[in-house]
C-alpha positions as CSV (number, residue, x, y, z in Angstrom):
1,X,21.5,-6.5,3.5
2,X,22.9,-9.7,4.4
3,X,23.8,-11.6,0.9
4,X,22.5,-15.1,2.3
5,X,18.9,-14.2,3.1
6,X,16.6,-15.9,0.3
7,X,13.3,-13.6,-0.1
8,X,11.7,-17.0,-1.3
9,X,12.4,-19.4,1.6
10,X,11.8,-16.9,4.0
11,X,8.5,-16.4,2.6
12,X,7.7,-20.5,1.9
13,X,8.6,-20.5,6.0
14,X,6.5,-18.2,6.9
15,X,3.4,-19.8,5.3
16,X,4.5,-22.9,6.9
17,X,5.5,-21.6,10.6
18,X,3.1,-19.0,11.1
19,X,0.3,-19.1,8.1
20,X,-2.6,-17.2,6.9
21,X,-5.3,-19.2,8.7
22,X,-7.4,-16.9,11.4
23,X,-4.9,-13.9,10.5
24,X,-6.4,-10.4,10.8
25,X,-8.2,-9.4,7.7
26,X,-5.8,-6.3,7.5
27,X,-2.4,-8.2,7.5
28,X,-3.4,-10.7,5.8
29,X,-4.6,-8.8,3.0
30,X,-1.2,-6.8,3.6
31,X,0.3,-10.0,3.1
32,X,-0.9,-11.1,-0.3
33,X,-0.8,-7.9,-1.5
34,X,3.0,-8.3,-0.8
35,X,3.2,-10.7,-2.9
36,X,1.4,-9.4,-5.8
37,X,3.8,-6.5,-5.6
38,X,6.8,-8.9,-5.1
39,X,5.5,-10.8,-8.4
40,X,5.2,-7.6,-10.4
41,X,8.7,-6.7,-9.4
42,X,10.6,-9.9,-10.1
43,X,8.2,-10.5,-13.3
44,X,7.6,-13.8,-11.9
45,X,4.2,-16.0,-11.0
46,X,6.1,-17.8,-8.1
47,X,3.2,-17.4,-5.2
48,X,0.2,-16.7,-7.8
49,X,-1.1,-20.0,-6.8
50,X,-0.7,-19.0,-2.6
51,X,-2.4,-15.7,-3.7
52,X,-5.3,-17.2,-5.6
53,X,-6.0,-20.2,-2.9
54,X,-6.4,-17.2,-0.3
55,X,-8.8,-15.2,-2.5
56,X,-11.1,-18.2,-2.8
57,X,-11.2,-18.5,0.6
58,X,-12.9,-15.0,1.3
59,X,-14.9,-14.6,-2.3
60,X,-18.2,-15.3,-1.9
61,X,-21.2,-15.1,-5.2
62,X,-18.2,-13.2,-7.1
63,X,-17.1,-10.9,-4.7
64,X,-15.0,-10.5,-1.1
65,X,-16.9,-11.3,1.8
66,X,-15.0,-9.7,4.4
67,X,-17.9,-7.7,5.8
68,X,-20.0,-4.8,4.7
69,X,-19.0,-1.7,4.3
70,X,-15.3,-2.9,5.6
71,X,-12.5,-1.1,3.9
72,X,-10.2,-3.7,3.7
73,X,-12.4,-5.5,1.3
74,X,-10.7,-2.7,-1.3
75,X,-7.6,-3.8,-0.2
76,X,-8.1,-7.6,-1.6
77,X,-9.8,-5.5,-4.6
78,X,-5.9,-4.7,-5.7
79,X,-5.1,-8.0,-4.8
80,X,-7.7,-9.3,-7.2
81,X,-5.7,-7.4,-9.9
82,X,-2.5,-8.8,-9.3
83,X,-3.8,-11.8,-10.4
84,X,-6.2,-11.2,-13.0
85,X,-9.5,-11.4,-11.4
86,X,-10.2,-8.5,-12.8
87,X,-13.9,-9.3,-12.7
88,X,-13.8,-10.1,-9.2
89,X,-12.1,-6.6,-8.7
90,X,-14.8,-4.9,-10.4
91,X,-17.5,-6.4,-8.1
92,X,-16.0,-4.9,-5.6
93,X,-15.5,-1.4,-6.9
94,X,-19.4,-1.6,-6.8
95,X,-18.7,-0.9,-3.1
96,X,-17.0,2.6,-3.7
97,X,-21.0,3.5,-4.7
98,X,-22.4,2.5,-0.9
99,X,-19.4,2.8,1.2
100,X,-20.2,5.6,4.3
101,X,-18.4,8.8,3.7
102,X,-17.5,11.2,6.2
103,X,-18.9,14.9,6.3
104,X,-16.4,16.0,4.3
105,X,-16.8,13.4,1.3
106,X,-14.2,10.7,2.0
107,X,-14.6,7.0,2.8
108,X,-14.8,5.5,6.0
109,X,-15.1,2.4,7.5
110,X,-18.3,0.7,8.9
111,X,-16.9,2.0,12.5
112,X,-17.7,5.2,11.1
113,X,-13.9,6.9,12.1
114,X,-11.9,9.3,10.2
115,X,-8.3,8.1,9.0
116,X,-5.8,9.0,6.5
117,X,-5.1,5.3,6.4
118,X,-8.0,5.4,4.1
119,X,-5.8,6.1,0.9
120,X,-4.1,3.0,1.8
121,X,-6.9,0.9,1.9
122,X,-9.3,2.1,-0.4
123,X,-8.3,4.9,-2.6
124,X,-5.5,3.3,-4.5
125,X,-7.9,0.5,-5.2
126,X,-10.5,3.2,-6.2
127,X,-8.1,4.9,-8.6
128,X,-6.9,1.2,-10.1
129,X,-10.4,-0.2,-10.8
130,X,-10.8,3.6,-12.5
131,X,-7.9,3.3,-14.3
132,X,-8.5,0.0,-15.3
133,X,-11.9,-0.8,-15.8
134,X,-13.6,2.1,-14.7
135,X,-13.4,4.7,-17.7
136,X,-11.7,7.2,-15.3
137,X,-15.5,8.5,-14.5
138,X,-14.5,9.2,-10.9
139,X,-11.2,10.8,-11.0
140,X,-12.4,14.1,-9.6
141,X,-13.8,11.9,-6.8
142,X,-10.7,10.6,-5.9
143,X,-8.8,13.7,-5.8
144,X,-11.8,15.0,-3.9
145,X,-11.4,12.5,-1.1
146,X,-7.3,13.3,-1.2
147,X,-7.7,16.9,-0.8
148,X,-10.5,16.6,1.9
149,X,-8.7,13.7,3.7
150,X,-5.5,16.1,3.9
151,X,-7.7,18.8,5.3
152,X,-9.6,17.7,7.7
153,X,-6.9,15.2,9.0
154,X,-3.3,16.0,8.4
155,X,-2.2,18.5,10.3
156,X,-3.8,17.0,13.3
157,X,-2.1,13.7,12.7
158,X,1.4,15.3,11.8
159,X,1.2,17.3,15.2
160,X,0.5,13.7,17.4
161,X,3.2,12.4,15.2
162,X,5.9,15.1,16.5
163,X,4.6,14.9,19.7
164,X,5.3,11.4,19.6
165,X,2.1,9.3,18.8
166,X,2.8,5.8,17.6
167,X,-0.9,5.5,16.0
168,X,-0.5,9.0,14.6
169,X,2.5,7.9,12.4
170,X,1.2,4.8,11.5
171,X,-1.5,6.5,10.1
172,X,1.4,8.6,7.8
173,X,2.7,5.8,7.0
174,X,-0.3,4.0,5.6
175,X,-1.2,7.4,4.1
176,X,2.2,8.4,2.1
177,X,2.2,4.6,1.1
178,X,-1.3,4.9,-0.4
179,X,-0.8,8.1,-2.1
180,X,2.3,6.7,-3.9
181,X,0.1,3.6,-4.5
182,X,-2.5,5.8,-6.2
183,X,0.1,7.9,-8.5
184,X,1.5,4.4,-9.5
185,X,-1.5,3.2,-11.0
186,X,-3.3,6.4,-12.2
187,X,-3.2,8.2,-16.0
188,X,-0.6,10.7,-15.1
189,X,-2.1,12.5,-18.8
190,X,-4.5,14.2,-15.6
191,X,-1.3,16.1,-14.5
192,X,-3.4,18.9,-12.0
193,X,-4.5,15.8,-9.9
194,X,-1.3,13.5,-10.4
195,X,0.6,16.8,-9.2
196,X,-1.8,17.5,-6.1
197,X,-1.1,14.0,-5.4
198,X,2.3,14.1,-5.3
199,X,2.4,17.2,-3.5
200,X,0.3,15.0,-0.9
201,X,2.8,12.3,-0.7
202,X,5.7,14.8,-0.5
203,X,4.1,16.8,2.6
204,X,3.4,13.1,4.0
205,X,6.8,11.9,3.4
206,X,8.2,14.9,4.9
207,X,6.1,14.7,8.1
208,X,7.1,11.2,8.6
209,X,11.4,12.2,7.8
210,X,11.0,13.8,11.4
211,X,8.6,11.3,13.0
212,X,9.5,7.9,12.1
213,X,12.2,7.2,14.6
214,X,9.8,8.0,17.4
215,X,8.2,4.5,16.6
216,X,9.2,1.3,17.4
217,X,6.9,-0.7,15.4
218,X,8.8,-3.0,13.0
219,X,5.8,-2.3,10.6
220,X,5.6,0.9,10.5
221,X,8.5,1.8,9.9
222,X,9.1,-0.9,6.6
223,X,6.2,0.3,5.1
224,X,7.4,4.1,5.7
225,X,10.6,2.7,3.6
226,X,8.2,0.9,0.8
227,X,6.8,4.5,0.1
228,X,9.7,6.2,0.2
229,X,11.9,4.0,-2.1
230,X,8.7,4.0,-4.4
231,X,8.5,7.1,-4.6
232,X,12.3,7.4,-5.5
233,X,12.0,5.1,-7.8
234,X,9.4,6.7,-9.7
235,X,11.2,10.1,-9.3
236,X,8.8,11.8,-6.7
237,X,11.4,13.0,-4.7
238,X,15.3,12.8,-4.9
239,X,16.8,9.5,-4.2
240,X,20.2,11.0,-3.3
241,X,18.2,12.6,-0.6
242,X,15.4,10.3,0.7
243,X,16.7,6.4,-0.2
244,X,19.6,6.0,2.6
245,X,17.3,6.5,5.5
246,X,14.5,3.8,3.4
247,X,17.8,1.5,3.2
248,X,18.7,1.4,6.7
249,X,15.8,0.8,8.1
250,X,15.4,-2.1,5.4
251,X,18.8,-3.5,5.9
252,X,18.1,-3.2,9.7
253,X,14.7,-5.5,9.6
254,X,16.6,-8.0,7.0
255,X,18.9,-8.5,10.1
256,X,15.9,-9.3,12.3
257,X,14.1,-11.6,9.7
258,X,16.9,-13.6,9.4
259,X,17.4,-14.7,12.9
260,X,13.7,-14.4,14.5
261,X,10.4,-15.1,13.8
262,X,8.3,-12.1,13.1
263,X,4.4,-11.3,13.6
264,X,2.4,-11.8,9.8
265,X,1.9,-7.6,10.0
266,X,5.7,-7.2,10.4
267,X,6.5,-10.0,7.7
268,X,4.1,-8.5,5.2
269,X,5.4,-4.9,5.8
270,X,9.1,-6.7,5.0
271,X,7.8,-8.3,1.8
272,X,6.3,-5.0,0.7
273,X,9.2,-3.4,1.6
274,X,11.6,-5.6,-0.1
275,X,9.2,-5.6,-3.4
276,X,10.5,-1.8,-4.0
277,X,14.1,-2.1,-2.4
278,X,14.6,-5.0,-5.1
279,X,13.8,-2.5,-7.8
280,X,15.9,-0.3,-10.1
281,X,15.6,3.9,-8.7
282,X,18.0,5.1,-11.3
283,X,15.5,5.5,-13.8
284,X,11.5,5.2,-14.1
285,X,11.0,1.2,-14.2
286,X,7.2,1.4,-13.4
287,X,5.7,1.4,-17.2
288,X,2.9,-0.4,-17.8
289,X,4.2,-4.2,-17.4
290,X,5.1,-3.0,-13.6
291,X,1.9,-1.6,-12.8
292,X,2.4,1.6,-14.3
293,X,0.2,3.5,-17.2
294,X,1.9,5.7,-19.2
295,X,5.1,4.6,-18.7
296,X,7.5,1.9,-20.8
């Protein structure tokens, strides 16, 4: 990584050059969420006011206005909790009781389409707000959605992957990236579904080891690394054999932030990135002042 690049006046120019005005609902929420992850790492409140000025853009009578039914409206439900709107964040788990579900029992989107990049978008939310405010009630629901999301889609999407699909390991991406999300913030006391979990995010992870070079999306790839050094750092899988690959695609994009400007998707997928490659994976630094549960 190049020793000169600030993480804090790249991220001040980026609000300034490119901005969050008109940005697509998805990146944008990317984006904050970024920083809310960023925050939590460096134990600092540095763009909590950039965060909250966004939020009150898009919250409407207490609650995200994004659109009905629109699963990105989760997204800005974990972005609520980085900055303790936590009431905010439990209006809009009152969504997880309406939103559309496929045959098979797991969320989708007002379009009606079937994606693993739902555990991205909505399930780590879903398992957050349960964590947090929600009692736990609806545990077996999320696992329920995990094991019928893996069913019905993974080995579809893992076989367009090796064959060379860009959207295909995008949606792995988003998917291993939301199942490590989800084991992050859940009560691993529930070890049969923090274990299924992980064995999710392993399969994902493993998928994507022998995909990810067949994309050339910036993105894609930096948010591929975020799960993987996450789940290194939280001892999911073995550092020694996971983290080098994470670390050069990382050091890689760092070279490319620092000389160009980048698209808000890319630039969010660095900051989420950098949020975990910042972070201490020689022991488990996730307890519950990092977003973690159990864990000290």
């Amino acid at each position: 990584m190049n020793k000169s690049f600030e993480i804090k006046g790249y991220i001040n120019n980026v609000l300034k050059e490119i901005g969050l005005e008109g940005a697509d609902t998805f990146d944008k929420a990317l984006f904050l969420n970024a920083l809310g992850k960023l925050e939590a790492a460096e134990h600092s409140d540095e763009y909590k006011d950039v965060i909250t000025e966004e939020l009150d853009k898009v919250i409407k009578d207490n609650n995200i206005s994004i659109g009905q039914n629109d699963l990105v409206n989760f997204m800005y439900g974990n972005v609520c909790y980085s900055v303790g709107k936590n009431d905010i964040a439990v209006n809009i788990a009152k969504q997880t009781e309406t939103q559309p579900r496929t045959e098979s029992g797991y969320f989708t989107g007002a379009e009606g389409g079937k994606c693993l990049c739902v555990a991205f978008k909505a399930l780590s939310f879903y398992m957050n707000y349960e964590t947090k405010d929600g009692g736990k009630e609806h545990y077996n629901d999320i696992i329920a959605q995990y094991n019928a999301l893996y069913a019905d889609c993974f080995e579809d999407v893992s076989k367009a992957a090796h064959d060379g699909d860009a959207k295909a390991v995008r949606a792995l991406a988003l998917f291993a990236a939301g199942a490590v999300d989800t084991l992050e913030v859940m009560d691993q006391a529930l070890y049969e579904i923090f274990a299924r979990i992980r064995e999710i995010y392993k399969a994902a992870v493993a998928a994507l080891n022998e995909t990810i070079d067949s994309t050339d999306s910036e993105a894609v790839k930096l948010i591929y690394a975020y799960a993987v050094l996450k789940g290194c750092r939280m001892k999911l899988i073995q550092t020694e054999k996971y983290a080098a690959k994470a670390e050069e695609i990382f050091g890689k994009a760092t070279d490319k932030h620092v000389a160009d400007k980048n698209s808000l998707a890319d630039t969010a997928a660095y900051i989420t990135a950098y949020s975990e490659y910042m972070r201490n994976r020689d022991y488990q630094d996730y307890g519950r002042s990092n977003g973690g549960v159990l864990w000290s």
